[in-house]
C-alpha positions in Angstrom: 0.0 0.0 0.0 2.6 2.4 0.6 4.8 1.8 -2.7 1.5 2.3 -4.4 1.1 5.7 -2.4 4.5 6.9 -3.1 3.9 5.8 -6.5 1.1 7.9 -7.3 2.6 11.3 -5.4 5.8 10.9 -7.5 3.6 10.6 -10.7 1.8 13.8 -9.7 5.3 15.3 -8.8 6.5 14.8 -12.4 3.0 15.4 -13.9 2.7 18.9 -12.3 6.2 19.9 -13.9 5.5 18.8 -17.3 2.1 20.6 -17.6 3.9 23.9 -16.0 5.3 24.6 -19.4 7.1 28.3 -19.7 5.2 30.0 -22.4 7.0 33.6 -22.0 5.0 37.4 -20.6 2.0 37.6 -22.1 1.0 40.2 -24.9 0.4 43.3 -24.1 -3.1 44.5 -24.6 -4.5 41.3 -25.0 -6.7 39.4 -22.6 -4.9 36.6 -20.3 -7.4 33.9 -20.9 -8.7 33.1 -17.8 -12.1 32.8 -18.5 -10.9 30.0 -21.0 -8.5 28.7 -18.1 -11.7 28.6 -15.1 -13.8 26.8 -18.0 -11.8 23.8 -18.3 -11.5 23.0 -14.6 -14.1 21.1 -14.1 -13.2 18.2 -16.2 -9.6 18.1 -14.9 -11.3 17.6 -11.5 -13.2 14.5 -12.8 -10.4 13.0 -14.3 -8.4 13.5 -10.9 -11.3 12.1 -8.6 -11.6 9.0 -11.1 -8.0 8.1 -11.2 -8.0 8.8 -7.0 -11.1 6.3 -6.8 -9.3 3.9 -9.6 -6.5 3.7 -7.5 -7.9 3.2 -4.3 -10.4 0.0 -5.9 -7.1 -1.3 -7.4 -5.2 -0.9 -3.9 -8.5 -2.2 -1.6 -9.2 -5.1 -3.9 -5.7 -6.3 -3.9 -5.1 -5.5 -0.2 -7.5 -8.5 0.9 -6.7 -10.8 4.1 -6.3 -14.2 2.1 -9.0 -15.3 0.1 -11.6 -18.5 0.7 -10.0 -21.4 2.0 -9.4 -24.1 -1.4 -10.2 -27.6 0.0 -7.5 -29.7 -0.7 -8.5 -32.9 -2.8 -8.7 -36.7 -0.8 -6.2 -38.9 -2.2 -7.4 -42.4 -1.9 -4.7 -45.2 -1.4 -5.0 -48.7 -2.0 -3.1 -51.0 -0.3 -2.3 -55.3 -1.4 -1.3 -57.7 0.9 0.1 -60.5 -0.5 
């Protein structure tokens, strides 16, 4: 459980980085986008929730105690007396 923490941080670590592209000072005069910036938000969320849910199903359902018990099979024997 904890590799599979430190896994996913780490991936965000990187992730974070490689989105935070330097794209220079912006124009002058021109508008700074942020309308188009607070529109795409919510989807960004979603996908974030639904990898964080993802992950923990993967991590709970792999995380179990031992499964059912497999009965072991009855071996018969035979035995000759001569």
């Amino acid at each position: 459980m904890r590799t599979l923490i430190a896994l996913a941080l780490s991936t965000t670590l990187i992730a974070s980085t490689a989105f935070a592209a330097d794209l220079g000072p912006l124009a002058a005069g021109k508008p700074a986008g942020v309308k188009q910036a607070q529109l795409g938000t919510a989807g960004w969320v979603l996908i974030g929730i639904g990898a964080v849910v993802g992950i923990a199903a993967i991590a709970g359902s792999s995380n179990g105690n031992g499964g059912p018990v497999q009965p072991t099979p009855q071996q018969a024997i035979t035995t000759t007396t001569a």
